[in-house]
C-alpha positions as CSV (number, residue, x, y, z in Angstrom):
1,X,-1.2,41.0,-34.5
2,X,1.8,41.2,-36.5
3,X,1.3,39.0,-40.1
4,X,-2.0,38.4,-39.5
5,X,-4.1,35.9,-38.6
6,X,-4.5,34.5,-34.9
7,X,-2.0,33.0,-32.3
8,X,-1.0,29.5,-33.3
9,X,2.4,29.2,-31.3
10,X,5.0,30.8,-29.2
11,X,8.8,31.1,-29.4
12,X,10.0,30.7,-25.5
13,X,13.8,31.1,-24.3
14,X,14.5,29.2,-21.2
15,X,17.6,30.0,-18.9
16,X,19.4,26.3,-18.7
17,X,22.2,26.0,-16.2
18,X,24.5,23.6,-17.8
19,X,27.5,21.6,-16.2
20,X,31.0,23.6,-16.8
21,X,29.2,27.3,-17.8
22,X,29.6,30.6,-15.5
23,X,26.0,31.9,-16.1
24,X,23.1,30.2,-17.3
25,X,22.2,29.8,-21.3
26,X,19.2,31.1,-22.4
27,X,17.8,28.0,-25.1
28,X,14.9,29.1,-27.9
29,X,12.1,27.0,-28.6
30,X,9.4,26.7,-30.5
31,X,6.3,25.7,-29.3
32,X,2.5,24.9,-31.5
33,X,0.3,25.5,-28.7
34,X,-2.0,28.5,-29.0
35,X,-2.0,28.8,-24.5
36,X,0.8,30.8,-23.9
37,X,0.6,29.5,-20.5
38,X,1.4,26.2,-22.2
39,X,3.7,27.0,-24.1
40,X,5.7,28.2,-21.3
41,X,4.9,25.0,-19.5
42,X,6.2,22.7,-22.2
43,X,9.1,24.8,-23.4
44,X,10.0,24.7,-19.6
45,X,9.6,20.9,-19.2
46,X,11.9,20.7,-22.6
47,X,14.7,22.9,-21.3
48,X,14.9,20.1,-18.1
49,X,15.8,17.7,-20.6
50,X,18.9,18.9,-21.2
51,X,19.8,21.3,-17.9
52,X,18.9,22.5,-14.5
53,X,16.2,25.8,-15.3
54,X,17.1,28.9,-13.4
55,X,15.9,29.7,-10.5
56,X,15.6,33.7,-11.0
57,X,16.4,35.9,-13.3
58,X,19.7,36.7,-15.1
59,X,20.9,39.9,-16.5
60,X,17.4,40.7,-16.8
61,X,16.2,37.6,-18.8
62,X,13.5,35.7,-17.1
63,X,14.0,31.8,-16.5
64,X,11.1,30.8,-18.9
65,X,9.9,34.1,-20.8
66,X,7.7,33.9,-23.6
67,X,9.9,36.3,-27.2
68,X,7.1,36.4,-29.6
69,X,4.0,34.5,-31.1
70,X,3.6,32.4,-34.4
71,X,0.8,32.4,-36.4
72,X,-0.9,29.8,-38.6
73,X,1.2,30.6,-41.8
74,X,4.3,30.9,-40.0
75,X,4.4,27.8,-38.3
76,X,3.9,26.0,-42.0
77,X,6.2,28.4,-43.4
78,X,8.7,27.1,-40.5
79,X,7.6,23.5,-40.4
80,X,6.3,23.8,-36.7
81,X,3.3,21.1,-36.0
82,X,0.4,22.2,-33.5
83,X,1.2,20.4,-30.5
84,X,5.0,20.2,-31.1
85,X,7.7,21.7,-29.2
86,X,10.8,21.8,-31.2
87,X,13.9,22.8,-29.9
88,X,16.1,25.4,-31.6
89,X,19.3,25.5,-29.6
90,X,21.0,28.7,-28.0
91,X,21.4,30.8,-31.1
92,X,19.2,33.9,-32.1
93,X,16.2,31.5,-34.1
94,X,16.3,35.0,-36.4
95,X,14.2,33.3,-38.8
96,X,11.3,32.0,-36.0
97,X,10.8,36.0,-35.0
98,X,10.5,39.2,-36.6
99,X,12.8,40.9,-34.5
100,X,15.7,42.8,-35.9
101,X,18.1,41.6,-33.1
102,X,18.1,39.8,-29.8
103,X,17.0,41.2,-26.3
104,X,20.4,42.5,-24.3
């Protein structure tokens, strides 16, 4: 794994259809669950809170899809709790992921 250590967390985007928009938004969270699966599940059940989730896929982003893990040190470094979900908005979270730029 990338930075060592083990899987603490996930950031997941989630496709958010919101009143007014032409296509759906895709929101980033952060999630301190080491279950993907949950992850997913509670970054899913945040994105309601604010928005109808997609039903299917747009422009090839998935409605809940999982961008990369956290580990241990990272989610200090970033202030992420285990068991928190912490919503980070629509923009790239560059500094939650060590990707050079975001999926097309």
């Amino acid at each position: 794994m990338a930075g060592g250590g083990f899987v603490s967390g996930w950031l997941i985007g989630v496709l958010v259809e919101l009143p007014g928009e032409p296509a759906p938004i895709r929101h980033y969270y952060g999630v301190g669950f080491e279950d993907r699966a949950k992850s997913e599940w509670m970054a899913l059940d945040a994105g309601q809170l604010i928005g109808r989730i997609a039903s299917s896929p747009y422009k090839g982003q998935e409605p809940v899809q999982m961008l990369g893990h956290l580990t241990p040190v990272r989610m200090k470094t970033l202030g992420l709790k285990p068991g928190e979900v912490r919503a980070l908005g629509p923009n790239w979270p560059r500094r939650w992921i060590e990707v050079t730029s975001p999926p097309q």
